[in-house]
C-alpha positions in Angstrom: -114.5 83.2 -113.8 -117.1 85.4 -115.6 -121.1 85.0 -114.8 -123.8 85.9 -117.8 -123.6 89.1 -116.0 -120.6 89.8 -116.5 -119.5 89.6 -112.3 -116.0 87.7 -111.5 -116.7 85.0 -109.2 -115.0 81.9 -107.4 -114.1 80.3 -104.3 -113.6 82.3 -100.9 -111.2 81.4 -98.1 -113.9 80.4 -96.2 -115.4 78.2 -98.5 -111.9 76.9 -99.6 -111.6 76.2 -95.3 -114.5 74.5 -95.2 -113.8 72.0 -98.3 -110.4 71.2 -96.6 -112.1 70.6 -93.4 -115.0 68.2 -94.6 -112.0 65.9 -96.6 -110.1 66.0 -93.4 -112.8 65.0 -91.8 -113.6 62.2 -94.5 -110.3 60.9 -94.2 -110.3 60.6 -90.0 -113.8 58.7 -90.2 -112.1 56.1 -93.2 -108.5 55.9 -92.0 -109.4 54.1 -88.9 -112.0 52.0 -90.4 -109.4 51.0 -93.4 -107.0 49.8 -90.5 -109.7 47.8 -88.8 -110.5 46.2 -92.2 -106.7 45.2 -92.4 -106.2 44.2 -88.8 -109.6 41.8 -89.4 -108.0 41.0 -92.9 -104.5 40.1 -91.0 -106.5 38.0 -87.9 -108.3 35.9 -91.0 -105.5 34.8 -92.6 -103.9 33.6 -89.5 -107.0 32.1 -88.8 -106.7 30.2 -91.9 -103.3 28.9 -91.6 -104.3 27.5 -88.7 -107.3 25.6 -90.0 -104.5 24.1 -92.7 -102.6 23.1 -89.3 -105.5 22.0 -88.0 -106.3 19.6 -91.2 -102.4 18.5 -91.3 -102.2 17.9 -87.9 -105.8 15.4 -88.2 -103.8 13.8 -91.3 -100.7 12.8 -88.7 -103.1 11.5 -86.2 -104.8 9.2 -89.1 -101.4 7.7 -90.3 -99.8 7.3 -86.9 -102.9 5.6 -84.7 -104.0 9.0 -83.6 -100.8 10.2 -81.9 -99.5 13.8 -82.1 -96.5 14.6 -83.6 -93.4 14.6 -81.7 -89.8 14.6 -82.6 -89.0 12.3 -79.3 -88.8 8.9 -78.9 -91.3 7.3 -76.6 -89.1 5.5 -74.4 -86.5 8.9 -74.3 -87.1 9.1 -70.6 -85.2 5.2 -70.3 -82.0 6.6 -71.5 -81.6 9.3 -68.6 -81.7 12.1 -70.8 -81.5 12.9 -74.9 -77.6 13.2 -74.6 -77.1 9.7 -73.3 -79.2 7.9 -75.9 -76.0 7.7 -78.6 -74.1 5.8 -75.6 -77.0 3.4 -74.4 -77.9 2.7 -78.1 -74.9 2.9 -79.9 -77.2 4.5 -82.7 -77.8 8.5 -82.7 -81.2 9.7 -82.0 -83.4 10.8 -85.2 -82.7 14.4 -85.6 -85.0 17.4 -86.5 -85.0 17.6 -90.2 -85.3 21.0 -91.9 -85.3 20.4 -95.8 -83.2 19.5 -98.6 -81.4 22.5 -99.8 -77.7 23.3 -101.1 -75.7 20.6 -99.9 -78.4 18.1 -99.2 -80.6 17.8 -96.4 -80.5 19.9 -93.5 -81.4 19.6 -90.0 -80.0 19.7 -86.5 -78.5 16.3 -86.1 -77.4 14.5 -82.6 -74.0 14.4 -83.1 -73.6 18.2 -81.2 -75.2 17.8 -77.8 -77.0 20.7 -78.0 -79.4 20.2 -80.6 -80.8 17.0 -78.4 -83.1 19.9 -76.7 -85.2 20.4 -80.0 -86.5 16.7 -80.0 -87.9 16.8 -76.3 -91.4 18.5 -76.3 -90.2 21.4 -74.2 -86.5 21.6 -72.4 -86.6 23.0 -68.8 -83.6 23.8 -67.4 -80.2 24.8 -68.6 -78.7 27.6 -71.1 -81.6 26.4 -73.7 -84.0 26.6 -71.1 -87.8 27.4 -72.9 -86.8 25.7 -76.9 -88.3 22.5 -78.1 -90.1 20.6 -80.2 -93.3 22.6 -79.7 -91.6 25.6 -81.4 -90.9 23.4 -85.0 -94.1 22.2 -86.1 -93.0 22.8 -89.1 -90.1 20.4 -89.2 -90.2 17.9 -92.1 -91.5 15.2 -90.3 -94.5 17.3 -89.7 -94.8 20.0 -92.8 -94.8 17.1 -95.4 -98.3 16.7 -94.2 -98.4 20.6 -95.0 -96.9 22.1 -98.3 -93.3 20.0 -97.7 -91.5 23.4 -97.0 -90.1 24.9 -93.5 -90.6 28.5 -94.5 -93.9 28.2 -96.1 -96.3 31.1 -95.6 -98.8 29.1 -93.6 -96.1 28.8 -91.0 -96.4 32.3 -90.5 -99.2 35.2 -89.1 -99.3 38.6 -91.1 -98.8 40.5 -88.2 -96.0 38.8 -87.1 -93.6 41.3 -88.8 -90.0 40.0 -87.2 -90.3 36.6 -88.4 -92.0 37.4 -91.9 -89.0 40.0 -92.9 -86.5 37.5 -91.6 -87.7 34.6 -93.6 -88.7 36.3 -97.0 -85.4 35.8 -98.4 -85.5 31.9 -97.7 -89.0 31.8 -98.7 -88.0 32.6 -102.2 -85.4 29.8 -102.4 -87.3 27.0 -105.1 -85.9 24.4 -101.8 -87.5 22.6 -99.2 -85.5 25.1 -96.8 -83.1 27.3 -96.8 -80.5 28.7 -94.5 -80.8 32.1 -93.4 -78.9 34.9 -91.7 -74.7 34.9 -91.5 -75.1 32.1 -89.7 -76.9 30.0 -91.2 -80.2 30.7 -88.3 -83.0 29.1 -88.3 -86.2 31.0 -87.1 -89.2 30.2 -85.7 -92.6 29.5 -86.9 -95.4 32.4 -85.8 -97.0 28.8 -83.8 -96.7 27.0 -81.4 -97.7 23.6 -79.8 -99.0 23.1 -76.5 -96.0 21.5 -74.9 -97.8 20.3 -71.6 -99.9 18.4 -74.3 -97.2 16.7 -75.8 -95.4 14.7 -72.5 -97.7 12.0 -70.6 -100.1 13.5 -68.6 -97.8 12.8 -65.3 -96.1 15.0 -66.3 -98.6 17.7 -64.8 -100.2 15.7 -63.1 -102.3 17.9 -60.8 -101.2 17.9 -57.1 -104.5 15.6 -55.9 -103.9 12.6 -58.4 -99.5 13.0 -58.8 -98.6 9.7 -57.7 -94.9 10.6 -58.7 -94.5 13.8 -56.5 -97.1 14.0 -54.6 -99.0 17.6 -53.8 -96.8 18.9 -56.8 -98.2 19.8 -60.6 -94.6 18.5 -62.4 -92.5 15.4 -62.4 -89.6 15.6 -64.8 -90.0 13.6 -67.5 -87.0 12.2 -67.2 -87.9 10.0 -63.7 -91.2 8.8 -65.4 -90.4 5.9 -67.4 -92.9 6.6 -70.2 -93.2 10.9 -69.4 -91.8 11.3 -73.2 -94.9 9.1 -74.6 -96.9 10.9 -77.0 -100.4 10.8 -76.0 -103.2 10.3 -78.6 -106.1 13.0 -79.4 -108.4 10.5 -78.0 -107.0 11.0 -74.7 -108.3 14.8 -74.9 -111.1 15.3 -71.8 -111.9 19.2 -72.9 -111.2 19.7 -76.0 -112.7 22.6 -76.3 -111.0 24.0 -73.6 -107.4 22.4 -74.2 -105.6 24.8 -76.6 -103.8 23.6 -79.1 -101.4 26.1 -81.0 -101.5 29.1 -81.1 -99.0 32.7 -81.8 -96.5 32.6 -79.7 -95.3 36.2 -79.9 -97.7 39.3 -78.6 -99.7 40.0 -82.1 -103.3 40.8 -81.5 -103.9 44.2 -79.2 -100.5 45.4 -78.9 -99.6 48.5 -77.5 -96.7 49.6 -79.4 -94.0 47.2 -77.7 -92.0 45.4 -80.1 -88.1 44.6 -79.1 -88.6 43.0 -75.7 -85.6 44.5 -73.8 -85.7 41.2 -71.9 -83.9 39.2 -74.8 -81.6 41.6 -76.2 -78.9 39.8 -75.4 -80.3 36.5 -76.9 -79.4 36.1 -80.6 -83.1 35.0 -81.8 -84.3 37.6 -84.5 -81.3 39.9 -84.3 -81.4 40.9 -81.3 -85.2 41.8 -81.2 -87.1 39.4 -79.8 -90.4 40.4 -79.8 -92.8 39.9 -76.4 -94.7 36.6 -76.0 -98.3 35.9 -76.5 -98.2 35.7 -72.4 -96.5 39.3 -71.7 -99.4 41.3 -72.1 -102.9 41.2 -70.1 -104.5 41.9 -73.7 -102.9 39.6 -75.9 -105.9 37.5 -77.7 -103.5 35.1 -79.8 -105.7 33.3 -82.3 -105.4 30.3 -81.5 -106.2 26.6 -82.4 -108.4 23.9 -79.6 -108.1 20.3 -79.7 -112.1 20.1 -81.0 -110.8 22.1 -84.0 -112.6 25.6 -83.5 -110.3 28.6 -83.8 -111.0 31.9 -81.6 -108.8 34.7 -80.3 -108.1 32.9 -76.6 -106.8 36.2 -74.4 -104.7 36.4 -71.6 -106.6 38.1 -69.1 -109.9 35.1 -70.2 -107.1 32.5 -69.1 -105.8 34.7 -65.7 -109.7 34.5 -64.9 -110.1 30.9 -65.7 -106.9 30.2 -63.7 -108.4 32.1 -60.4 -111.6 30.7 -60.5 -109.8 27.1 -60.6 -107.5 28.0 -58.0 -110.4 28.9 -55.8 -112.8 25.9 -56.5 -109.6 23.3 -56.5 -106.8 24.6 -54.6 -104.6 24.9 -57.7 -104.9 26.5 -60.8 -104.6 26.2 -64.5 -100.6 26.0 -64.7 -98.2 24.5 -63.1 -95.9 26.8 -60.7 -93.6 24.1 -59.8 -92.0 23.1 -63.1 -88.0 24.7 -62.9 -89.6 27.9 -64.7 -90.9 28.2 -60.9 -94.1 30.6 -59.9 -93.3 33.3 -62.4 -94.2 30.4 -65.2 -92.7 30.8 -68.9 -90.8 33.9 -68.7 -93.9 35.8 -67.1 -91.0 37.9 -65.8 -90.2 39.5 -69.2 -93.8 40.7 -69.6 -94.9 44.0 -71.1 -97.5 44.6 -68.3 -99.6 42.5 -65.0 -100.3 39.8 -67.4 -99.8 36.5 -65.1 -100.4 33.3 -67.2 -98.4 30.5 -68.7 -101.6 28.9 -70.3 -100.9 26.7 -73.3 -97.1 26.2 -72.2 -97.5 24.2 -68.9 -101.2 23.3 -68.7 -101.7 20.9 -65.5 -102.8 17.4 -66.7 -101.4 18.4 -69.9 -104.1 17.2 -72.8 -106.5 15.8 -70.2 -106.4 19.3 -68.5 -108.1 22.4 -69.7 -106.3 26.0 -70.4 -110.1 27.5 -69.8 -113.0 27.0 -67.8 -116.0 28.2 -69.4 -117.2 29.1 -73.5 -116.2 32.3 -74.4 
């Protein structure tokens, strides 16, 4: 361009460097800080649908004379195991319900013995080894107390990308559920129950008070006449300490790991079974206490709580002597040196405590 003077001026290469550099610039210092703003963003809204758990799961207690929700009968443990209750009865079991949909209502009914390993809290042994009631909380019985749908969003964390892109599909069906996949799969919710919390406390009873195996933290259920008995909130000695739910797959802190090359033969999410909240020594799952207060609760807090315990007591926090044995739940498929089954197989179960100390 032309001054007053007459003289042609305009921007240099240097001055043209120096503008590109200072955006650059810019946009390092606000890139990172936008991400942190949607990671916190992502963290709240979980943190939310946990507090609408949280409320649901208070609503249950009030209607049912303060017991938790199971999908077990009581006196299960009288039958010798879930498969034999159809003989000794002559009635099938109540099955896990799922929602009424094309067809009319769907769910995983007793008639195929598998599907009796989704009403006990938390199965074992055997090819189902790990699945459970405490990973469908949001089975009719229960979600009616939510939004009455099993794919729901509150079911579900933001960051927990394999589920979410597996269930948007179904989540758009006007239904209660919906089947999804070739198959007709059903997948997951992002949370879990505490399992240990959800058989009698003999359970896990730790080794100084196990009057069924003595110097052991397990008894199967299935030799304790009542070990299927739903205990009550009330019976809760920590409960700020006792964890609740909480995400079951690795979300918070990851490092990149997704596809957990441990499950690639197992079917769950197509093949891509993401790590577990316990696989990595940084996972923070938020997570859900029996007092009602929701934190991130992180792995290596719980390995620290779990020594210090072992030191002071002579056993820890978990139980190594359920079938899962001293490597815990699947502790073996971990990302890194993370060592904990908190939450899963607490000792004392709901009178016990998943950590020691306030964060």
């Amino acid at each position: 361009m032309r001054t007053r003077h007459g003289t042609e001026t305009g921007f240099t290469i240097i001055e043209l460097l120096v503008v590109i550099s200072i955006i650059a610039l810019l946009i390092g210092i606000l890139l990172p800080a936008i991400g942190r703003a949607r990671d916190t963003a992502k963290v709240t809204q979980s943190e939310s649908n946990l507090r609408n758990l949280a409320v649901a799961h208070a609503n249950y207690a009030a209607n049912w004379n303060d017991r938790q929700f199971t999908l077990c009968r009581d006196d299960l443990a009288l039958y010798g195991n879930a498969g034999d209750y159809n003989a000794a009865t002559g009635a099938e079991h109540p099955p896990v319900l799922l929602g009424w949909a094309e067809g009319g209502l769907w769910g995983y009914w007793m008639d195929w013995p598998g599907n009796y390993v989704l009403v006990e809290p938390l199965r074992f042994t055997g090819a189902q080894k790990r699945l459970g009631a405490w990973r469908l909380p949001n089975a009719k019985q229960f979600n009616q107390y939510v939004s009455g749908r099993f794919y729901d969003d509150v079911w579900y964390a933001p960051k927990d990308d394999a589920a979410v892109a597996l269930v948007e599909t179904a989540q758009e069906h006007p239904g209660e559920f919906s089947p999804t996949g070739g198959n007709d799969s059903v997948f997951w919710t992002s949370y879990c129950t505490s399992p240990a919390s959800l058989f009698n406390p003999d359970v896990f009873a730790n080794p100084s008070r196990n009057r069924h195996n003595p110097g052991q933290s397990f008894t199967a259920p299935y030799s304790i006449p009542a070990g299927f008995r739903s205990p009550s909130y009330a019976q809760s000695r920590y409960p700020d300490l006792k964890t609740h739910m909480l995400e079951h797959h690795w979300l918070q802190n990851t490092r990149g790991a997704f596809c957990n090359p441990c499950f690639m033969q197992n079917g769950d999410f197509d093949g891509c079974q993401p790590y577990y909240f316990n696989h990595g020594y940084e996972s923070s799952p938020v997570t859900l206490f029996y007092d009602g207060h929701i934190r991130l609760a992180g792995v290596s807090e719980a390995m620290n709580a779990d020594e210090r315990m072992t030191s002071q007591a002579g056993y820890g926090l978990w139980s190594r002597d359920t079938p899962f044995g001293a490597d815990g739940y699947l502790i073996q498929c971990g990302y890194d040196f993370g060592d904990t089954s908190f939450h899963v197989l607490t000792i004392d179960g709901i009178i016990g405590r998943d950590l020691i100390g306030s964060h």
